[in-house]
C-alpha positions in Angstrom: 51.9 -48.2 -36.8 54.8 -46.1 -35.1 57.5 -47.0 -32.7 57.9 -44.0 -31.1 57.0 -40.4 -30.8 58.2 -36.9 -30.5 57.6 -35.4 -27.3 57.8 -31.4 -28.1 58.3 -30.6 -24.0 61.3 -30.2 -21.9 58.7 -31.0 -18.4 61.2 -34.1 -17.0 57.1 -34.9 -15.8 55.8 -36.3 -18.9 58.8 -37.7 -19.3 58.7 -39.8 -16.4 55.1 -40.7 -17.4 55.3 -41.6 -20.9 57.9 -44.0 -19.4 55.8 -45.5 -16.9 53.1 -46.2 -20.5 56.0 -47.7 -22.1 56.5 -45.3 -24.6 59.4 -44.6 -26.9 59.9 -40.9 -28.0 62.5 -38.6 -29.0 62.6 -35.3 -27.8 61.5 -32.1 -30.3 62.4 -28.8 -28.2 62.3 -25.1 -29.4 65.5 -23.6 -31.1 67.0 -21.1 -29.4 65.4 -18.5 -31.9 61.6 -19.5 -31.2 59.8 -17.3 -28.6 58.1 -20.0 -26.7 56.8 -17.8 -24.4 55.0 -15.9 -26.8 52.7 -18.8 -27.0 51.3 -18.5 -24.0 50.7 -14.8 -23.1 47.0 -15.4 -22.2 44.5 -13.5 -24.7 41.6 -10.7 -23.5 38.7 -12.1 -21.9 39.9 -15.9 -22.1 38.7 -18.6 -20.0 41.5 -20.7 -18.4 39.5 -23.7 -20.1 40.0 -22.0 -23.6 43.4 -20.5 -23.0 45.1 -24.1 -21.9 43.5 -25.6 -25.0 44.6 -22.5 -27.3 48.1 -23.0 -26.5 48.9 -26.9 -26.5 47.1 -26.4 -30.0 49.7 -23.9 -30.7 52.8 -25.8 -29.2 51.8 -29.0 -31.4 51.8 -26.6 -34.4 55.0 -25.0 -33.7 56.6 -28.2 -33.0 55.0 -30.1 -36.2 56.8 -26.9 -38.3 60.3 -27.5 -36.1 60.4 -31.1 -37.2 59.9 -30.1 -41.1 62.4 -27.6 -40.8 64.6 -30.4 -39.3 63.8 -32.9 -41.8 63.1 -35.6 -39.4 61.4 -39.1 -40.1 57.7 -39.2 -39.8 55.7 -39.8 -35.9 53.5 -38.7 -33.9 53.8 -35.1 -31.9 53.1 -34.5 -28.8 52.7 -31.7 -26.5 51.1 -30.8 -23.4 50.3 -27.6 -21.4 49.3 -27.2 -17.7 47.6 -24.7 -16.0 46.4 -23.8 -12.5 43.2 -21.6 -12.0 41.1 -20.4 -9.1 38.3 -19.0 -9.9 38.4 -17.6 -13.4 42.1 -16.7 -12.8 45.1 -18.1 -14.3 47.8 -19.2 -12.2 50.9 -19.4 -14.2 54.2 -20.1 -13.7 55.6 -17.4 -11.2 58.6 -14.6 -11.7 60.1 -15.0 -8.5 59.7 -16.0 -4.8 57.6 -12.9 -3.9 54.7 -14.1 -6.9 55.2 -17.6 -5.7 54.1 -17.1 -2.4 51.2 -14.6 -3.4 49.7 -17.4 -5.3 50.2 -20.2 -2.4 48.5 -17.9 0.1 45.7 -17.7 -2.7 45.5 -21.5 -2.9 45.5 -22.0 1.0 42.6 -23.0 2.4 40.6 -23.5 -0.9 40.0 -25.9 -3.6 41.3 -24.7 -7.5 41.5 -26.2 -10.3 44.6 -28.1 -12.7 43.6 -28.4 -16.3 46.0 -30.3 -18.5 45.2 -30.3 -22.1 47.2 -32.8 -24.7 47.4 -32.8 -28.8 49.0 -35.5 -30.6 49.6 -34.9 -34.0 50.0 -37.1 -37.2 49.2 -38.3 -40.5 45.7 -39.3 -39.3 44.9 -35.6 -38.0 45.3 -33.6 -35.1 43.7 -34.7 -32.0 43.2 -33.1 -28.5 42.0 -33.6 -25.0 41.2 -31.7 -22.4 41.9 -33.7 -18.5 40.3 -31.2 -15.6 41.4 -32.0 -11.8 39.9 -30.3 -8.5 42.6 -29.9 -5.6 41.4 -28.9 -2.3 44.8 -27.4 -0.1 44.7 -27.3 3.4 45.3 -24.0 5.2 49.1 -23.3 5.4 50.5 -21.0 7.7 53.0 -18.0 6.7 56.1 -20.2 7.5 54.9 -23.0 5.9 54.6 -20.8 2.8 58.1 -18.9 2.9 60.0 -22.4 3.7 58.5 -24.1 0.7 59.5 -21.2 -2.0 63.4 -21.1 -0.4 63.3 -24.6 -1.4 63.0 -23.0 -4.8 60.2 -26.1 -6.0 57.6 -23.2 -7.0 59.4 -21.7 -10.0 59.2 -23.2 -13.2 55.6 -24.9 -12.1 52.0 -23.7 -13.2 50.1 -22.6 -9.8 53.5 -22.3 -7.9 53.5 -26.0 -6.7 54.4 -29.9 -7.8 52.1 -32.4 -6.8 55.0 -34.8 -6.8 57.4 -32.6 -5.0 56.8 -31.4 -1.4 53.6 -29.7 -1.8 52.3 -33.0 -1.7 51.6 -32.3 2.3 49.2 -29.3 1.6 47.2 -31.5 -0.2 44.1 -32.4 1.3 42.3 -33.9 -1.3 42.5 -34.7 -5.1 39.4 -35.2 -7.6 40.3 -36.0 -11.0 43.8 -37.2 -12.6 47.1 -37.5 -10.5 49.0 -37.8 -13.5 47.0 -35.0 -15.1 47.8 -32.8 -12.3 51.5 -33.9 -12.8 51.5 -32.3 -16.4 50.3 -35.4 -18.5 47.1 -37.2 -17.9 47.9 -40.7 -19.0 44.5 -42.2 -19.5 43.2 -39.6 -21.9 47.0 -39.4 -23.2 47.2 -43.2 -23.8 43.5 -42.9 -26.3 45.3 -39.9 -28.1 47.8 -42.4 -28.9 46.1 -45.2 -29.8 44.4 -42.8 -32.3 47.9 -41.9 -33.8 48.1 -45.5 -34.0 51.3 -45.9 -32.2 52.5 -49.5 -30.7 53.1 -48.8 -26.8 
């Protein structure tokens, strides 16, 4: 049995939620000469189903090889990946304002989907899941739009929105995993770790 985890993501999110399970982890984050990003530059003709899965395999990876390098004590890894899609297009995080509110006017009206997918790695194996959310977003007007990106909550976030930030109002209706949509879906996150055979 393990006592804690390592928690290869800077999201303050899944931090918040692995507290609310009651887990213990340390955090496992990139060095400064690893090119994160690479990981997820989205491959020809992949579905946003494949793609979310590709690259939280890839994180865990990257992150299992960051804590050899670092010689650090044995536990579970963790990582997580979130990604918006409507239709078969990938919402990612946005550049600036202008893509943020290109994607929000996308999402008005209509009903996308969040996919979150988790790996846990450890000495029993590597193990995944894949947590898939429907949002429905009311219809938000221009103004609506343009105030919420000068609040500057879009950037950094898959899909140009938090669910637990003040796009909360343009959400008519959820189907599927809050916490999922929120970057970590705790109930399929909670059997990974059982799995891994960590006490929480």
């Amino acid at each position: 049995m393990h006592d804690y985890l390592y928690l290869a993501s800077q999201s303050p999110r899944r931090r918040e939620l692995l507290t609310q399970l009651g887990v213990r982890y340390e955090l496992l984050l990139a060095d400064d000469e690893e090119d994160a990003e690479a990981l997820e530059v989205v491959q020809p003709g992949e579905t946003p189903d494949d793609y979310v899965q590709r690259v939280c395999a890839l994180k865990a990876e990257a992150a299992l090889r960051r804590r050899e390098r670092r010689a650090l004590p044995d536990a579970p890894v963790l990582t997580s990946d979130t990604t918006v899609c409507l239709g078969g297009d990938i919402l990612g995080k946005p550049a600036d304002g202008a893509e943020a509110a290109a994607m929000l006017t996308a999402l008005s009206g209509s009903t996308h989907r969040v996919l979150t997918a988790v790996t846990v790695v450890s000495t029993l194996g590597m193990h995944h899941a894949l947590s898939i959310s429907r949002v429905t977003f009311r219809a938000m007007a221009a103004p609506e739009i343009e105030r919420y990106v000068a609040s500057g909550e879009p950037l950094g976030k898959a899909g140009a929105y938090g669910i637990q930030g003040r796009a909360a109002e343009f959400v008519e209706r959820i189907e599927g995993s809050y916490s999922g949509i929120m970057g970590l879906p705790l109930f399929e996150t909670a059997a990974l770790l059982r799995q891994a055979r960590l006490r929480f």
